[in-house]
C-alpha positions as CSV (number, residue, x, y, z in Angstrom):
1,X,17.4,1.5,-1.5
2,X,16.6,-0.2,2.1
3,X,13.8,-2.6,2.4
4,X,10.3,-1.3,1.8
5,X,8.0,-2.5,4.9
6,X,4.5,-2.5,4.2
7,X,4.1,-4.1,0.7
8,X,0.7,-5.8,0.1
9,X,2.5,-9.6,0.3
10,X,3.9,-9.0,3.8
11,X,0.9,-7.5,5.4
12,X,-1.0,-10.3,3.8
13,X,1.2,-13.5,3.6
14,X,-1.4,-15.8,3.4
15,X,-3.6,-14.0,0.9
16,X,-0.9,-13.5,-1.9
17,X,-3.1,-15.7,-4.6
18,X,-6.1,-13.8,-3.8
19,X,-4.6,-10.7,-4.8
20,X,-3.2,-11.7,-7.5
21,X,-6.2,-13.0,-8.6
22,X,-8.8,-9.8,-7.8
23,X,-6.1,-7.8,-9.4
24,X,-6.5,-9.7,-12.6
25,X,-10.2,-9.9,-12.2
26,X,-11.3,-6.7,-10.8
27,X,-10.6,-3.3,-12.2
28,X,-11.4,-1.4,-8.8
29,X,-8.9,-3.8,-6.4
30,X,-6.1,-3.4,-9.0
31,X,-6.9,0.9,-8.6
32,X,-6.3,0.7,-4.9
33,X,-3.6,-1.9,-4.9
34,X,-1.5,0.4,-7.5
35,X,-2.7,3.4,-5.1
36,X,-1.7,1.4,-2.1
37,X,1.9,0.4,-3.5
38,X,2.1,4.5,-4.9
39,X,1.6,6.0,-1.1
40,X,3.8,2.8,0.6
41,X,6.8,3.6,-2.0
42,X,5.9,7.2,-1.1
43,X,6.2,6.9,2.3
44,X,9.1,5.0,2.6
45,X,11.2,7.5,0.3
46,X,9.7,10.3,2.5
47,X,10.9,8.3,5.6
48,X,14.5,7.6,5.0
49,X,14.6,11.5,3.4
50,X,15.0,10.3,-0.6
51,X,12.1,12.9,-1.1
52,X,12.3,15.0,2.5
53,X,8.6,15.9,3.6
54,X,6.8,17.5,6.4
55,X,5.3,15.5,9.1
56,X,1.8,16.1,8.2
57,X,2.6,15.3,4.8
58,X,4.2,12.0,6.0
59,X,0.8,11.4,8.1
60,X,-1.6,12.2,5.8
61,X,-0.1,9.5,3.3
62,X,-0.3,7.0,6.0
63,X,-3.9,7.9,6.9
64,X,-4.9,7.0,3.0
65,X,-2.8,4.2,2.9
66,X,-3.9,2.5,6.2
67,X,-7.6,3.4,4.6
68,X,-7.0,1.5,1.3
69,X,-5.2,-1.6,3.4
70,X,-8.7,-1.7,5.0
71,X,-10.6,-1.6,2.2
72,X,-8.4,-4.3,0.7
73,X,-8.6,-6.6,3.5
74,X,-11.9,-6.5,3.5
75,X,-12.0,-7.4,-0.5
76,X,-10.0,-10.7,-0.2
77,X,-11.8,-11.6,3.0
């Protein structure tokens, strides 16, 4: 399988050991991190047709993954 874009450590380089960390520490980051990595794995196989899906489909995985990136940037500041 190609690259998978997206993945937590490459949107946020510089925050690697704080995620680390809240995932170890905090029960609700680790949720949406897992949920985050789910929908980006999810994506990506949808995109390069692994698991072929509709547009909307495609779209409404993005919407909730570009929702929990938010909420995670905002948790490690």
């Amino acid at each position: 399988m190609s690259h998978v874009a997206h993945e937590l450590h490459e949107e946020f380089p510089d925050k690697a050991q704080a995620i680390h960390s809240l995932r170890l520490s905090n029960a609700h980051f680790a949720r949406i991190a897992d949920r985050y990595h789910e929908l980006n794995r999810a994506v990506h196989r949808m995109e390069t047709n692994v698991e072929p899906a509709d547009d909307a489909t495609i779209e409404e995985l993005k919407k909730e993954r570009l929702k929990l990136k938010d909420e995670i940037a905002q948790m490690i500041g």
